[in-house]
C-alpha positions as MATLAB code, in Angstrom:
seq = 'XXXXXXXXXXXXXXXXXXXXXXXXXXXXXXXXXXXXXXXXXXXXXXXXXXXXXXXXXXXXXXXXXXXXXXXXXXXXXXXXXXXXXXXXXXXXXXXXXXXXXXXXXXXXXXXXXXXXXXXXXXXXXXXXXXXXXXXXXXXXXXXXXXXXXXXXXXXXXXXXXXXXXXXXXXXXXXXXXXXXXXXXXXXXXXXXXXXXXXXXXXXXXXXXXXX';
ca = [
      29.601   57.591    2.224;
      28.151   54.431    0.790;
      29.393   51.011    1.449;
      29.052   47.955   -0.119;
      30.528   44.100    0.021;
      33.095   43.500   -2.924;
      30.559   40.101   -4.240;
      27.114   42.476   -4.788;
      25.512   41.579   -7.709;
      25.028   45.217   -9.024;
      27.805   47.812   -7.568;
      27.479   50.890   -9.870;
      23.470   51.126   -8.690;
      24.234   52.091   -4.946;
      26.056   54.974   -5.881;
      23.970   56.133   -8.615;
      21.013   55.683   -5.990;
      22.901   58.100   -3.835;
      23.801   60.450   -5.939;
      19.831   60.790   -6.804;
      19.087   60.882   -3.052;
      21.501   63.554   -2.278;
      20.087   65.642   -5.511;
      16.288   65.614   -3.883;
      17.887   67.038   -1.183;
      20.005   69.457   -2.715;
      22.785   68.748   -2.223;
      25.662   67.779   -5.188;
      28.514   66.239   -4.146;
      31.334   64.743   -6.543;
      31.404   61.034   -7.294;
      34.329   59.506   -5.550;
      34.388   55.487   -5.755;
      37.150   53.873   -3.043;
      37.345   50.238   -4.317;
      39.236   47.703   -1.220;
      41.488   44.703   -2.089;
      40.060   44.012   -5.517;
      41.532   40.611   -6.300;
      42.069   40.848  -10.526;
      44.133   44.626   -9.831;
      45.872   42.811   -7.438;
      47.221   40.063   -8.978;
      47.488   42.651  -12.094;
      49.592   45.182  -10.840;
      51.946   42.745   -9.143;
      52.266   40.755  -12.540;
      53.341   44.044  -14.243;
      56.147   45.470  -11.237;
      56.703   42.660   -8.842;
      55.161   44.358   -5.684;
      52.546   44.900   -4.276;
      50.107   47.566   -4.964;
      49.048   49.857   -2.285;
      46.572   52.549   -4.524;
      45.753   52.024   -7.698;
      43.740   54.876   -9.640;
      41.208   52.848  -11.815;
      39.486   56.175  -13.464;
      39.330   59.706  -12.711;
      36.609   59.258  -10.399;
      37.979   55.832   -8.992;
      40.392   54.607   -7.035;
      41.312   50.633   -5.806;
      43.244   50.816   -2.017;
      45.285   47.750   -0.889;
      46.200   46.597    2.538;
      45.650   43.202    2.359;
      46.520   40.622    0.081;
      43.907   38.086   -1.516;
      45.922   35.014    0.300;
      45.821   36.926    3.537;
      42.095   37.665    2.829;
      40.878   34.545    2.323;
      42.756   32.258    4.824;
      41.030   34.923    7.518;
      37.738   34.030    5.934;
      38.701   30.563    6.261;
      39.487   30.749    9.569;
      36.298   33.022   10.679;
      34.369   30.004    8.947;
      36.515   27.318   10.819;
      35.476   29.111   14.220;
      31.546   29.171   13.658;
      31.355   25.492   12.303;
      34.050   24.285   15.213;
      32.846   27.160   17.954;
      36.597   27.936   18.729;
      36.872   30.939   21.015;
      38.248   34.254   19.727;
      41.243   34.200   21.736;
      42.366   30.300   20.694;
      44.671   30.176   17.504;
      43.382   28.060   14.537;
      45.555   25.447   12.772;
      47.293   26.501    9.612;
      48.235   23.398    8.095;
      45.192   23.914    5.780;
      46.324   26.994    4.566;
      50.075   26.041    4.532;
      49.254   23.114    2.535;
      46.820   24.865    0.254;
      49.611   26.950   -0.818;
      52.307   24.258   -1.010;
      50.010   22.326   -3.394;
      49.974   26.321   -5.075;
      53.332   25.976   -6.307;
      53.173   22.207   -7.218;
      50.235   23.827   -9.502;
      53.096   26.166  -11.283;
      55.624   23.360  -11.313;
      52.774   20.763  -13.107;
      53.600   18.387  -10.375;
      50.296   16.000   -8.860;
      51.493   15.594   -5.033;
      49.126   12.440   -5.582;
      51.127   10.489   -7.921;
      54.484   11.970   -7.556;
      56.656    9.770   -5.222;
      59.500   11.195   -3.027;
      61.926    8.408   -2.426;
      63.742    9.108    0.986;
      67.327    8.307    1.216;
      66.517    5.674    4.466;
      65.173    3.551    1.768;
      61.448    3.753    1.452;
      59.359    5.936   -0.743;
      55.916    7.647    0.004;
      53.653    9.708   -1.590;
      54.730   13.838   -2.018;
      50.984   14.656   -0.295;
      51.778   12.375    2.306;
      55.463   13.898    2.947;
      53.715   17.643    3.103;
      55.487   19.397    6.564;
      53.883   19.378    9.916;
      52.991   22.739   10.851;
      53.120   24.491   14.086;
      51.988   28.530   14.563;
      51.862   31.351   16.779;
      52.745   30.277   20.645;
      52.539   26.503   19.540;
      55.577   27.171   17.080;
      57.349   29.335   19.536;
      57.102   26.827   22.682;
      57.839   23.714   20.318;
      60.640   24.680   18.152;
      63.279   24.171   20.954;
      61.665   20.699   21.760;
      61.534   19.416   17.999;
      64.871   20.867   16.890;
      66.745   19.243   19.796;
      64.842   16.134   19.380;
      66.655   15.817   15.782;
      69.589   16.750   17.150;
      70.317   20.195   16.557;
      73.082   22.371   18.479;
      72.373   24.821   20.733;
      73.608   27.067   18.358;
      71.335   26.392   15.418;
      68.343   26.184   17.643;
      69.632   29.838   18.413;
      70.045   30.673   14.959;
      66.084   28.696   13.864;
      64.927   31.490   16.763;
      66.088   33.986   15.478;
      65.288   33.056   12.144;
      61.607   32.570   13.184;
      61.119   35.896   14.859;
      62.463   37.638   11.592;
      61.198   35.819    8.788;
      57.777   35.542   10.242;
      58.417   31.441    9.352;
      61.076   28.679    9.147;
      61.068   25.121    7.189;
      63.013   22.252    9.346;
      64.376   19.541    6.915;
      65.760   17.258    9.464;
      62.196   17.058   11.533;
      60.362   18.091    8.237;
      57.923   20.835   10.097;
      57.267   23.950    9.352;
      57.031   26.665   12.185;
      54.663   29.982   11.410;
      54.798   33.325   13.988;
      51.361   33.770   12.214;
      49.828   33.746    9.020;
      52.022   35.258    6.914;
      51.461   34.355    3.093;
      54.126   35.109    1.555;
      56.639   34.111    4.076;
      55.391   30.604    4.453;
      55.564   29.806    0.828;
      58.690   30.568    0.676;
      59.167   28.075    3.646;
      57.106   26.035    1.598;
      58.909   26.148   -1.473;
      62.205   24.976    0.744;
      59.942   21.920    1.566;
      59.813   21.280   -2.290;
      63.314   21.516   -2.589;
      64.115   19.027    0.221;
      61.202   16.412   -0.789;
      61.823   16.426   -4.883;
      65.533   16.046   -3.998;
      65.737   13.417   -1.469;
      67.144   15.413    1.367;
      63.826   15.063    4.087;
      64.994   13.898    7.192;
      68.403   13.735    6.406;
      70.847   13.943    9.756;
];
Protein backbone atom coordinates (compact mmCIF):
# COMPACT_ATOMS: atom_id res chain seq x y z
CA UNK A 1 0.00 0.00 0.00
CA UNK A 2 1.30 3.40 -0.96
CA UNK A 3 0.08 6.62 0.39
CA UNK A 4 0.26 9.91 -0.63
CA UNK A 5 -1.23 13.64 0.30
CA UNK A 6 -4.03 14.69 -2.28
CA UNK A 7 -1.65 18.33 -3.17
CA UNK A 8 1.77 16.17 -4.39
CA UNK A 9 3.12 17.60 -7.22
CA UNK A 10 3.53 14.27 -9.20
CA UNK A 11 0.91 11.39 -8.01
CA UNK A 12 1.08 8.77 -10.84
CA UNK A 13 5.17 8.43 -10.04
CA UNK A 14 4.72 6.80 -6.48
CA UNK A 15 2.86 4.09 -7.76
CA UNK A 16 4.73 3.48 -10.81
CA UNK A 17 7.88 3.53 -8.38
CA UNK A 18 6.20 0.72 -6.55
CA UNK A 19 5.15 -1.24 -8.96
CA UNK A 20 9.04 -1.33 -10.18
CA UNK A 21 10.09 -2.06 -6.57
CA UNK A 22 7.77 -4.88 -6.10
CA UNK A 23 8.94 -6.34 -9.75
CA UNK A 24 12.86 -6.50 -8.44
CA UNK A 25 11.49 -8.42 -5.92
CA UNK A 26 9.28 -10.58 -7.69
CA UNK A 27 6.55 -10.04 -6.87
CA UNK A 28 3.43 -8.63 -9.38
CA UNK A 29 0.66 -7.36 -7.87
CA UNK A 30 -2.36 -5.54 -9.73
CA UNK A 31 -2.53 -1.76 -9.81
CA UNK A 32 -5.32 -0.63 -7.60
CA UNK A 33 -5.43 3.36 -7.08
CA UNK A 34 -7.98 4.41 -3.92
CA UNK A 35 -8.32 8.20 -4.52
CA UNK A 36 -9.98 10.11 -0.88
CA UNK A 37 -12.32 13.16 -1.03
CA UNK A 38 -11.18 14.47 -4.38
CA UNK A 39 -12.74 17.93 -4.43
CA UNK A 40 -13.62 18.42 -8.58
CA UNK A 41 -15.58 14.53 -8.41
CA UNK A 42 -17.14 15.86 -5.60
CA UNK A 43 -18.63 18.80 -6.52
CA UNK A 44 -19.13 16.79 -10.02
CA UNK A 45 -21.10 14.03 -9.07
CA UNK A 46 -23.33 16.08 -6.79
CA UNK A 47 -23.94 18.62 -9.75
CA UNK A 48 -25.12 15.66 -11.92
CA UNK A 49 -27.66 13.66 -9.01
CA UNK A 50 -28.05 15.99 -6.11
CA UNK A 51 -26.24 13.80 -3.44
CA UNK A 52 -23.52 13.09 -2.35
CA UNK A 53 -21.11 10.64 -3.69
CA UNK A 54 -19.82 7.94 -1.55
CA UNK A 55 -17.51 5.74 -4.41
CA UNK A 56 -16.95 6.84 -7.50
CA UNK A 57 -15.07 4.42 -10.06
CA UNK A 58 -12.74 6.86 -12.03
CA UNK A 59 -11.13 3.92 -14.38
CA UNK A 60 -10.88 0.31 -14.27
CA UNK A 61 -7.98 0.41 -12.14
CA UNK A 62 -9.27 3.50 -10.04
CA UNK A 63 -11.53 4.31 -7.72
CA UNK A 64 -12.39 7.98 -5.74
CA UNK A 65 -14.01 7.09 -1.90
CA UNK A 66 -15.98 9.86 -0.10
CA UNK A 67 -16.63 10.37 3.54
CA UNK A 68 -16.13 13.75 3.92
CA UNK A 69 -17.20 16.67 2.21
CA UNK A 70 -14.75 19.51 0.90
CA UNK A 71 -16.64 22.17 3.38
CA UNK A 72 -16.26 19.72 6.21
CA UNK A 73 -12.60 19.20 5.09
CA UNK A 74 -11.46 22.39 5.05
CA UNK A 75 -13.15 24.16 8.06
CA UNK A 76 -11.19 21.10 10.10
CA UNK A 77 -8.04 22.34 8.45
CA UNK A 78 -9.01 25.67 9.46
CA UNK A 79 -9.53 24.89 12.73
CA UNK A 80 -6.24 22.53 13.17
CA UNK A 81 -4.48 25.85 11.85
CA UNK A 82 -6.50 28.12 14.33
CA UNK A 83 -5.17 25.78 17.27
CA UNK A 84 -1.30 25.91 16.41
CA UNK A 85 -1.25 29.77 15.71
CA UNK A 86 -3.72 30.39 18.99
CA UNK A 87 -2.27 27.10 21.08
CA UNK A 88 -5.94 26.11 21.99
CA UNK A 89 -6.00 22.75 23.72
CA UNK A 90 -7.44 19.68 21.98
CA UNK A 91 -10.26 19.31 24.19
CA UNK A 92 -11.51 23.30 23.95
CA UNK A 93 -14.06 23.93 21.02
CA UNK A 94 -13.04 26.57 18.38
CA UNK A 95 -15.37 29.40 17.28
CA UNK A 96 -17.34 28.87 14.13
CA UNK A 97 -18.44 32.17 13.26
CA UNK A 98 -15.58 32.14 10.66
CA UNK A 99 -16.78 29.30 9.02
CA UNK A 100 -20.53 30.15 9.44
CA UNK A 101 -19.90 33.41 7.94
CA UNK A 102 -17.64 32.14 5.20
CA UNK A 103 -20.49 30.21 3.99
CA UNK A 104 -23.22 32.83 4.49
CA UNK A 105 -21.14 35.21 2.32
CA UNK A 106 -21.20 31.57 -0.04
CA UNK A 107 -24.65 32.05 -0.93
CA UNK A 108 -24.60 35.92 -1.17
CA UNK A 109 -21.84 34.80 -3.92
CA UNK A 110 -24.81 32.74 -5.86
CA UNK A 111 -27.36 35.45 -5.20
CA UNK A 112 -24.69 38.39 -6.72
CA UNK A 113 -25.32 40.22 -3.56
CA UNK A 114 -21.93 42.39 -1.90
CA UNK A 115 -22.81 42.08 2.02
CA UNK A 116 -20.53 45.34 1.85
CA UNK A 117 -22.73 47.62 0.06
CA UNK A 118 -26.03 46.02 0.42
CA UNK A 119 -28.03 47.73 3.26
CA UNK A 120 -30.68 45.87 5.38
CA UNK A 121 -33.07 48.45 6.66
CA UNK A 122 -34.60 47.12 10.02
CA UNK A 123 -38.17 47.78 10.66
CA UNK A 124 -37.12 49.82 14.26
CA UNK A 125 -36.02 52.41 11.88
CA UNK A 126 -32.33 52.36 11.25
CA UNK A 127 -30.40 50.65 8.55
CA UNK A 128 -26.90 48.91 8.71
CA UNK A 129 -24.75 47.22 6.61
CA UNK A 130 -25.82 43.21 5.54
CA UNK A 131 -21.94 42.19 6.79
CA UNK A 132 -22.54 43.95 9.81
CA UNK A 133 -26.15 42.25 10.45
CA UNK A 134 -24.35 38.58 9.81
CA UNK A 135 -25.83 36.21 13.03
CA UNK A 136 -23.96 35.67 16.20
CA UNK A 137 -22.96 32.22 16.45
CA UNK A 138 -22.81 29.93 19.32
CA UNK A 139 -21.61 25.90 18.99
CA UNK A 140 -21.27 22.73 20.65
CA UNK A 141 -21.86 23.09 24.71
CA UNK A 142 -21.78 27.00 24.27
CA UNK A 143 -24.99 26.70 21.98
CA UNK A 144 -26.54 24.10 24.14
CA UNK A 145 -26.07 26.02 27.65
CA UNK A 146 -27.02 29.48 25.94
CA UNK A 147 -29.98 28.85 23.86
CA UNK A 148 -32.39 28.79 26.91
CA UNK A 149 -30.75 32.11 28.19
CA UNK A 150 -30.93 34.03 24.71
CA UNK A 151 -34.34 32.72 23.63
CA UNK A 152 -35.99 33.76 26.91
CA UNK A 153 -34.15 36.94 26.91
CA UNK A 154 -36.25 37.84 23.57
CA UNK A 155 -39.06 36.61 24.98
CA UNK A 156 -39.80 33.31 23.84
CA UNK A 157 -42.38 30.76 25.55
CA UNK A 158 -41.46 27.97 27.28
CA UNK A 159 -42.86 26.15 24.64
CA UNK A 160 -40.84 27.39 21.70
CA UNK A 161 -37.68 27.27 23.69
CA UNK A 162 -38.87 23.51 23.90
CA UNK A 163 -39.55 23.29 20.39
CA UNK A 164 -35.71 25.52 19.36
CA UNK A 165 -34.30 22.29 21.62
CA UNK A 166 -35.53 20.03 20.01
CA UNK A 167 -35.01 21.55 16.84
CA UNK A 168 -31.26 21.93 17.66
CA UNK A 169 -30.61 18.38 18.68
CA UNK A 170 -32.20 17.20 15.27
CA UNK A 171 -31.18 19.52 12.74
CA UNK A 172 -27.65 19.62 13.95
CA UNK A 173 -28.40 23.79 13.86
CA UNK A 174 -31.10 26.48 14.35
CA UNK A 175 -31.28 30.33 13.06
CA UNK A 176 -33.08 32.73 15.84
CA UNK A 177 -34.66 35.79 14.04
CA UNK A 178 -35.85 37.56 17.05
CA UNK A 179 -32.14 37.47 18.84
CA UNK A 180 -30.56 37.08 15.28
CA UNK A 181 -27.96 34.11 16.43
CA UNK A 182 -27.33 31.19 15.10
CA UNK A 183 -26.84 28.03 17.38
CA UNK A 184 -24.51 24.96 15.84
CA UNK A 185 -24.41 21.21 17.79
CA UNK A 186 -21.12 21.17 15.71
CA UNK A 187 -19.85 21.79 12.46
CA UNK A 188 -22.19 20.62 10.29
CA UNK A 189 -21.95 22.19 6.66
CA UNK A 190 -24.72 21.66 5.23
CA UNK A 191 -27.03 22.14 8.07
CA UNK A 192 -25.79 25.55 8.97
CA UNK A 193 -26.26 26.97 5.56
CA UNK A 194 -29.38 26.17 5.52
CA UNK A 195 -29.64 28.09 8.91
CA UNK A 196 -27.77 30.51 7.11
CA UNK A 197 -29.82 30.89 4.21
CA UNK A 198 -32.94 31.58 6.85
CA UNK A 199 -30.64 34.50 8.02
CA UNK A 200 -30.83 35.81 4.34
CA UNK A 201 -34.34 35.55 4.28
CA UNK A 202 -34.94 37.48 7.54
CA UNK A 203 -32.14 40.30 6.79
CA UNK A 204 -33.09 40.99 2.82
CA UNK A 205 -36.72 41.12 4.04
CA UNK A 206 -36.75 43.26 7.00
CA UNK A 207 -37.90 40.76 9.54
CA UNK A 208 -34.38 40.71 12.01
CA UNK A 209 -35.31 41.28 15.36
CA UNK A 210 -38.77 41.50 14.88
CA UNK A 211 -40.93 40.65 18.32
Amino acid sequence: MVLFGETHLAPSHLPRRAKSLLKRTGFERRELIVFQNPDRLHWQRLTESGEPPEVVRVDPGAYAVFHTGPLAKYEAYRQVLERWREDVPPDEEIDLTPAVHHLIGALLGWLGIRADRRRVHHRAGWSEDLVDAFPEVYSGNEAAALLEPVLLEHDRSAAEIDEARELLQRRGALYELRSNTLFLSGYHPGAAAGEGARFLRAALTGRLFIP
